[in-house]
N, C-alpha and C positions, 0 to 999 in steps of 0.2 A: 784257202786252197793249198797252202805250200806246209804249212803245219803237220807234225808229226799226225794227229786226231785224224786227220783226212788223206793223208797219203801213206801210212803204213799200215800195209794189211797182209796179214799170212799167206802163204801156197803150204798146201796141202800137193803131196805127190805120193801116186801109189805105182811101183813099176817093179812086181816081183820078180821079174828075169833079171834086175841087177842089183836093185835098193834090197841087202838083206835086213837090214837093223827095221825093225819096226817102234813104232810111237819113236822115235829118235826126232832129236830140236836140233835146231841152228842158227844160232844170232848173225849169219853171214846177209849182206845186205843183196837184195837184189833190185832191180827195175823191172816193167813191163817192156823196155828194151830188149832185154835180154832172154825175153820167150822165142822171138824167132830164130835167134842164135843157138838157143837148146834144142828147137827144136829140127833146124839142120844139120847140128851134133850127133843127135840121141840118132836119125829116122840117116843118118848119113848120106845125106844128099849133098850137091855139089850145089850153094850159090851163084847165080850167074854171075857175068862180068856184063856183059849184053847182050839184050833182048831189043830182035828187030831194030838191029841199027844204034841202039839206044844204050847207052853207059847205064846201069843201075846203080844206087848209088849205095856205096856198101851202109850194111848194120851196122848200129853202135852199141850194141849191144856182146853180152861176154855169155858165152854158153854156162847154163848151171849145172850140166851133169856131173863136175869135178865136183861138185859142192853135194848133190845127191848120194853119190858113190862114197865121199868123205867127207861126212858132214862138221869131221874138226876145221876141216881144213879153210884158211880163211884167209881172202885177197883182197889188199888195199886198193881202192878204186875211188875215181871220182866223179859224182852223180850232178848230175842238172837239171832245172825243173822251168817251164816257163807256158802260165793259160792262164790268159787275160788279164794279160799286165804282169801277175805274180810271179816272183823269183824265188827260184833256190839254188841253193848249191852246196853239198855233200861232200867233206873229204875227211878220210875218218869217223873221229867221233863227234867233229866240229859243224855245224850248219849254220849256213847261213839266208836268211827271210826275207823276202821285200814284200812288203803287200802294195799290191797299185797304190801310187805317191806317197807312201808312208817310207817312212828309214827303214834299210836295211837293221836287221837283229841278229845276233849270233846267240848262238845255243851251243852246249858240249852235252851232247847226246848220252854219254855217260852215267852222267851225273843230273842231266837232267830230261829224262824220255820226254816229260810232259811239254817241252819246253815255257817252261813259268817263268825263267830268270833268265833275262836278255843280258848279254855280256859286252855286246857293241860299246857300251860308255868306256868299259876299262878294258877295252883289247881292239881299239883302233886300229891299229897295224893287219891284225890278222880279217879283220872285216876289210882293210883293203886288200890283202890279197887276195882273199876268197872272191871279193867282187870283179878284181880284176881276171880271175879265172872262167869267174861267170861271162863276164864279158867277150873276153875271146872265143871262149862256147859259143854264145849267142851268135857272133860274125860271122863263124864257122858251117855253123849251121843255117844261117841266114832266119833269123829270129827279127820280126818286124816290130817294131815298138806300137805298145798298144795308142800311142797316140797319134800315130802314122796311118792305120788303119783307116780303110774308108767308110762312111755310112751305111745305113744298112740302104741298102737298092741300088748301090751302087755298081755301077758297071766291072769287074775286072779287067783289069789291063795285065796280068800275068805278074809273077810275082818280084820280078827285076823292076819295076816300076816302085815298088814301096819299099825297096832297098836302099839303105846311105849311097849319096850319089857324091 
């Protein structure tokens, strides 16, 4: 699920009032995040703050039109990935994997798109960082552990009920 084979996949953008370059590439990374931020950008609309009362909670995502308009141009960011159970986490060229109860694995995206050669044995250090990065994400966002989750038919109690208490 969190593997390069299954989660990297091209956009295709055609927008002749400002993309002039045509067939032009870009190794810049992006998320499905970051659609609705582009597309608040691009259509210049104003996100709300609140609706009916209600805090919306902002995007995490980063608009891609700088990246359309200059497709050299390219920003360090750090991505996060988590459906059912599986981890990732993005920084750089560096990734890091968890598959439900397996070890995390690191990859240098670089050198290795495919990811074939797991680096976690000899780069301990940077798998804890990354995990620990992952982890604060996950808090942040309120990421419920796949083993906390209830059964299926099971009732909802709202989602503050299957948060670390």
């Amino acid at each position: 699920w969190m593997h390069e084979g299954g989660i990297s996949t091209p956009l295709i953008v055609r927008w002749p009032a400002q993309i002039q370059q045509t067939g032009g590439w870009t190794n810049q990374t992006g998320h499905v995040i970051d659609l609705m931020a582009t597309c608040v950008d691009v259509s210049r609309a104003n996100y709300p703050v609140v609706k009916q009362n209600q805090l919306i909670i902002p995007f995490e995502g980063k608009s891609l039109r700088p990246t359309f308009l200059n497709p050299d141009q390219t920003e360090e960011r750090t991505l996060y990935w988590e459906h059912e159970g599986n981890k990732a986490v993005r920084q750089g060229n560096w990734k890091l994997v968890k598959q439900h109860k397996q070890d995390w694995e690191l990859y240098d995206l670089d050198q290795d798109r495919s990811e074939l050669n797991n680096l976690a044995p000899q780069q301990p250090q940077r798998v804890a960082s990354l995990e620990e990065l992952w982890n604060a994400w996950a808090e942040h966002v309120g990421v419920v552990p796949w083993e906390r989750l209830p059964p299926p038919g099971y009732t909802n109690k709202g989602p503050d009920f299957y948060r670390k208490k």
